[in-house]
One Martini backbone bead per residue (centre of mass of N, CA, C, O) as a GRO file, in nm:
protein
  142
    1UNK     BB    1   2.126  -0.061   0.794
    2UNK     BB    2   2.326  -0.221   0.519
    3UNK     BB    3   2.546  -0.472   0.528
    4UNK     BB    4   2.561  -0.657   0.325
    5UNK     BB    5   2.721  -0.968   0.091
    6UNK     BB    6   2.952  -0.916  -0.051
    7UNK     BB    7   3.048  -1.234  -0.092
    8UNK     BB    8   2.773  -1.282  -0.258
    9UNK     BB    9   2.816  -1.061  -0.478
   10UNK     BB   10   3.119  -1.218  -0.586
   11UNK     BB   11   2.995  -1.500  -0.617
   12UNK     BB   12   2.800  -1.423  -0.853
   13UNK     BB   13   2.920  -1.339  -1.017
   14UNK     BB   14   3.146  -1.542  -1.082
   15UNK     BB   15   2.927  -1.725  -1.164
   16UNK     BB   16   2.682  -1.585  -1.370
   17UNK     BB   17   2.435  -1.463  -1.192
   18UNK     BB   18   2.384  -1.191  -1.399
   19UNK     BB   19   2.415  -1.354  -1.662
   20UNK     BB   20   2.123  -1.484  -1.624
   21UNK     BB   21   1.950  -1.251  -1.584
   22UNK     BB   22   1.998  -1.111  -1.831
   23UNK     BB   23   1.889  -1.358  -2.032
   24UNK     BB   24   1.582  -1.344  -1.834
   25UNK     BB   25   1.511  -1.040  -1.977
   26UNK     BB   26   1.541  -1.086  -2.243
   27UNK     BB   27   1.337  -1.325  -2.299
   28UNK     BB   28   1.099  -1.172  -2.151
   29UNK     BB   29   1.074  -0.829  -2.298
   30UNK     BB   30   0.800  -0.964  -2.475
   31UNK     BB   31   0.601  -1.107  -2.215
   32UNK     BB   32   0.334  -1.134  -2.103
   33UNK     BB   33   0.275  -1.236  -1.781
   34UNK     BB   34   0.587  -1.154  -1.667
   35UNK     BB   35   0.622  -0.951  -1.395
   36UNK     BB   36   0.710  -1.104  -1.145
   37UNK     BB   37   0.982  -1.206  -1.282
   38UNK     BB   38   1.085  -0.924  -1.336
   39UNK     BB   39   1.081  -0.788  -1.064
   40UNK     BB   40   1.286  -1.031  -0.921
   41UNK     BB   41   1.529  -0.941  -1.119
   42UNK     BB   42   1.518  -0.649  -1.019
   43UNK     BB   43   1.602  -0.693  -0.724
   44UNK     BB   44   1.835  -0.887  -0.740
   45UNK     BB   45   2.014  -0.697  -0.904
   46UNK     BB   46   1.994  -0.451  -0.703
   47UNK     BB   47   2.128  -0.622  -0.453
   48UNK     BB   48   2.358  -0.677  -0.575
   49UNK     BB   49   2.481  -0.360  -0.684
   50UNK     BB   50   2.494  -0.295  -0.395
   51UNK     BB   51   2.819  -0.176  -0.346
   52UNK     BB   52   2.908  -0.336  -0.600
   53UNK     BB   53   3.121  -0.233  -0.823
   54UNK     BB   54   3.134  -0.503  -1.015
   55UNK     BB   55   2.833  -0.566  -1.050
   56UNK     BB   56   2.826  -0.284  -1.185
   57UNK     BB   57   2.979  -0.303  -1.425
   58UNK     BB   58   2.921  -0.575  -1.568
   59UNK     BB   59   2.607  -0.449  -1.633
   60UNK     BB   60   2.733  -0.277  -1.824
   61UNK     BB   61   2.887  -0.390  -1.986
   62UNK     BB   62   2.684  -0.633  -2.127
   63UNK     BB   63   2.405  -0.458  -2.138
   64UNK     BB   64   2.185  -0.473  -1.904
   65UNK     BB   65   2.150  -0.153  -1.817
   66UNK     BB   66   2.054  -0.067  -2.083
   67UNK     BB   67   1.821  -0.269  -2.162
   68UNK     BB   68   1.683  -0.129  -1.834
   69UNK     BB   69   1.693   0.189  -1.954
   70UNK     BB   70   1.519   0.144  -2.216
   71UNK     BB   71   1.294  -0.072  -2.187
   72UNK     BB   72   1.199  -0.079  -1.874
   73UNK     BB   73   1.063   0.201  -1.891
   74UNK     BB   74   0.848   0.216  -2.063
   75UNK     BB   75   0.504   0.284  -2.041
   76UNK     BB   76   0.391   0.043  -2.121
   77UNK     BB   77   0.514  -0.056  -1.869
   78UNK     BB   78   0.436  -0.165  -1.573
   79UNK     BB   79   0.467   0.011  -1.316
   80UNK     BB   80   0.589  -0.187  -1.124
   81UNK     BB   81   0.848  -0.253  -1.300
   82UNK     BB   82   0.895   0.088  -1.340
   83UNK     BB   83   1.002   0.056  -1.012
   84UNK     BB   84   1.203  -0.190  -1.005
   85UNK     BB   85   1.410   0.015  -1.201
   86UNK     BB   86   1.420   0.255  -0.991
   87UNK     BB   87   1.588   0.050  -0.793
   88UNK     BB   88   1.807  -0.072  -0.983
   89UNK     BB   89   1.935   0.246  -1.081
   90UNK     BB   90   2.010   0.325  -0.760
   91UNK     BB   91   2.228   0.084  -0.738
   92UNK     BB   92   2.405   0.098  -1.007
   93UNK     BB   93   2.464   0.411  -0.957
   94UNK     BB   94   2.585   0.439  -0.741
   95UNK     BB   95   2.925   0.564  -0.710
   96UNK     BB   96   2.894   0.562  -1.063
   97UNK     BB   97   2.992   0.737  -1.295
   98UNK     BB   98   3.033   0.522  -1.566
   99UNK     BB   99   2.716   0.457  -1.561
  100UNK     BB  100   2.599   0.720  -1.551
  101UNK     BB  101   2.690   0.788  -1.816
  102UNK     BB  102   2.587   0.587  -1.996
  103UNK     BB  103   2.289   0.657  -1.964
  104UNK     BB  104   2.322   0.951  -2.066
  105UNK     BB  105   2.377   0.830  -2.371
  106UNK     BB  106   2.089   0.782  -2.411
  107UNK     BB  107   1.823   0.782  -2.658
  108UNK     BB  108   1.528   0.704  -2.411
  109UNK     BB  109   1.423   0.926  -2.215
  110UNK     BB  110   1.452   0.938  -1.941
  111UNK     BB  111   1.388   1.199  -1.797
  112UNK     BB  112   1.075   1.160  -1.894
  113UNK     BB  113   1.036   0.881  -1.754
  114UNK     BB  114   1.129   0.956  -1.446
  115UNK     BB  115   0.894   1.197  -1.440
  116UNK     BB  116   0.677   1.048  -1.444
  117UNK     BB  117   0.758   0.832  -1.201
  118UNK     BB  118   0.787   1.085  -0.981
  119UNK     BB  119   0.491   1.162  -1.002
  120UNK     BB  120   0.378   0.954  -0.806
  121UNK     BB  121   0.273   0.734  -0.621
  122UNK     BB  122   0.520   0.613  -0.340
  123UNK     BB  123   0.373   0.450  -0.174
  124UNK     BB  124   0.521   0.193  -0.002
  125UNK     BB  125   0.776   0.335  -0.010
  126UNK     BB  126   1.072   0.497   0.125
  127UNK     BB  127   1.098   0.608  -0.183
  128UNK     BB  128   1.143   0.801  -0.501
  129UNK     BB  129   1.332   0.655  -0.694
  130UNK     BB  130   1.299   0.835  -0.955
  131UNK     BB  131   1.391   1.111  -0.832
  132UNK     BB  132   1.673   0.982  -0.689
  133UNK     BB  133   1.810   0.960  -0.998
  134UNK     BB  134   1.703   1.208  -1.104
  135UNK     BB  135   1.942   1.353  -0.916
  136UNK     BB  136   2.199   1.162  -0.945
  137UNK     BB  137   2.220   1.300  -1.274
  138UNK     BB  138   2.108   1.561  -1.254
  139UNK     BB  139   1.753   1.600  -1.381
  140UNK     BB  140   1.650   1.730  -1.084
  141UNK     BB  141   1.410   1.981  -0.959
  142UNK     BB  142   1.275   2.032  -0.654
   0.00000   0.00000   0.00000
């Protein structure tokens, strides 16, 4: 069971460190051989969000949440991101409807992007966690 770091996540929220994390995913989405930098600002992000409704809305408002589900999706991107994006999807969407709204409103095809990385071997993961996504979307039938 995870027991989150509240405190750690209201604190970098109010500091800036959510948006600071979305403007350097911004300079770098068009920069290849930063996978590996790319893949740890998803995971910070996705940790930060785990549980923690302000900076799950925060990186909505910001237009972070749209950034990583319409670009960091796409199939040219390296399927290891496209893996950290959906696990940073299902912290960031967990108990929060109006986020969910949000990505369902995008017209960047996550259903489809989401079910071919669902399809794959998610071998070395606790879960399938694009599969996971779009169960919590209600957009996949097991």
């Amino acid at each position: 069971i995870w027991l989150g770091a509240e405190y750690a996540q209201s604190q970098s929220a109010k500091a800036g460190a959510l948006d600071t994390m979305h403007d350097l995913l911004k300079e770098y989405i068009a920069i290849s051989g930063y996978e590996q930098l790319q893949c740890a600002l998803l995971e910070t992000l996705a940790n930060s969000t785990r549980g923690h409704r302000l900076s799950q809305d925060m990186l909505r408002s910001s237009g972070a949440l749209e950034l990583i589900a319409t670009v960091y999706t796409e199939t040219e991107r390296p399927e290891c991101v496209r893996r950290w994006v959906c696990h940073f999807l299902y912290f960031a969407l967990a108990k929060n409807k109006p986020s969910q709204a949000a990505v369902l409103r995008l017209k960047c095809g996550i259903k489809e992007k989401l079910t071919i990385l669902a399809s794959k071997d998610w071998s070395g993961w606790s879960t399938n966690e694009a599969a996971a996504v779009l169960n919590m979307l209600k957009l996949y039938k097991c």
